[in-house]
C-alpha positions as CSV (number, residue, x, y, z in Angstrom):
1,X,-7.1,115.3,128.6
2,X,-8.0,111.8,127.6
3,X,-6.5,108.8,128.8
4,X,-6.1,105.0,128.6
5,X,-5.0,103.9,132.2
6,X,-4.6,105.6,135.8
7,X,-2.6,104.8,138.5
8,X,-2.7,106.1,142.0
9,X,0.9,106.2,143.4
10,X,-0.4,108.6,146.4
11,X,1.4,108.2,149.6
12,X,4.3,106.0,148.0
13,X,7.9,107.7,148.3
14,X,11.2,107.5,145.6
15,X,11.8,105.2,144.0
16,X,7.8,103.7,143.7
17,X,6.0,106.1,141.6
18,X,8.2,105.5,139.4
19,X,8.5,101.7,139.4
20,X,4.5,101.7,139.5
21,X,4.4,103.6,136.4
22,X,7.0,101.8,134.5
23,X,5.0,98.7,135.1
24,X,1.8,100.1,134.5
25,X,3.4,101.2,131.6
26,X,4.5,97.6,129.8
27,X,0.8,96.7,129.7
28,X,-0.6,99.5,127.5
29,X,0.4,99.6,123.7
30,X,2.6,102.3,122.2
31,X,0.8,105.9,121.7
32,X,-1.7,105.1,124.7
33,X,-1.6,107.2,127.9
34,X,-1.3,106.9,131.3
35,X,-2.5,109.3,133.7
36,X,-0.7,109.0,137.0
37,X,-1.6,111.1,140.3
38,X,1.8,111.6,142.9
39,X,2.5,113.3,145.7
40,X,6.3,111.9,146.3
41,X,8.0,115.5,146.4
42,X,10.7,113.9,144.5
43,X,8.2,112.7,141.5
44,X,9.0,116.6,139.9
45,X,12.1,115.8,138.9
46,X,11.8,111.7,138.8
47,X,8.7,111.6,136.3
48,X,10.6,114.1,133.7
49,X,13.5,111.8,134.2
50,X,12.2,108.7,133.9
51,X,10.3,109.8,130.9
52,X,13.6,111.2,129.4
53,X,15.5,108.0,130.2
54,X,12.5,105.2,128.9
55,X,11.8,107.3,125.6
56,X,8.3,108.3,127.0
57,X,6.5,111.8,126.4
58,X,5.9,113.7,129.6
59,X,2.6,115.2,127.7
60,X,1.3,117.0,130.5
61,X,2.1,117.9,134.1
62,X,-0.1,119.6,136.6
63,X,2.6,119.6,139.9
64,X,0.9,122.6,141.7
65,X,-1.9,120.2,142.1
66,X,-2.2,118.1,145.3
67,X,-1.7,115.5,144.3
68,X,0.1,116.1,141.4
69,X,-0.9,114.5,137.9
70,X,1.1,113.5,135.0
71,X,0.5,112.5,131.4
72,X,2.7,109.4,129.9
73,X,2.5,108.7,126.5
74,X,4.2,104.9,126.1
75,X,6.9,105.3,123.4
């Protein structure tokens, strides 16, 4: 899948992935994608969530991965 940014939030627990990506987030335009690798436990259900909450599109998850990898798309 194509995508416009990465961030590595390897090795940082709850709340930071999420906190990384929301910042990471503010500097790419609307429609662009950010490809983010995790391996918080807690990022399967906080990713989805965050996503949910901030009006982002989970567009694609891969969390039998190690790490795991997630596609944003910024709202």
């Amino acid at each position: 899948m194509d995508y416009d940014a990465e961030l590595d939030a390897t090795g940082l627990l709850c709340p930071l992935p999420v906190l990384r990506a929301r910042k990471r987030l503010m500097a790419l335009d609307s429609g662009q994608v950010l490809r983010m690798l995790a391996d918080d436990p807690a990022a399967i259900i906080d990713v989805p969530h965050f996503c949910t909450e901030q009006g982002h599109q989970l567009v694609a998850s891969d969390t039998d991965s190690d790490p795991q990898v997630y596609f944003l798309r910024k709202s």
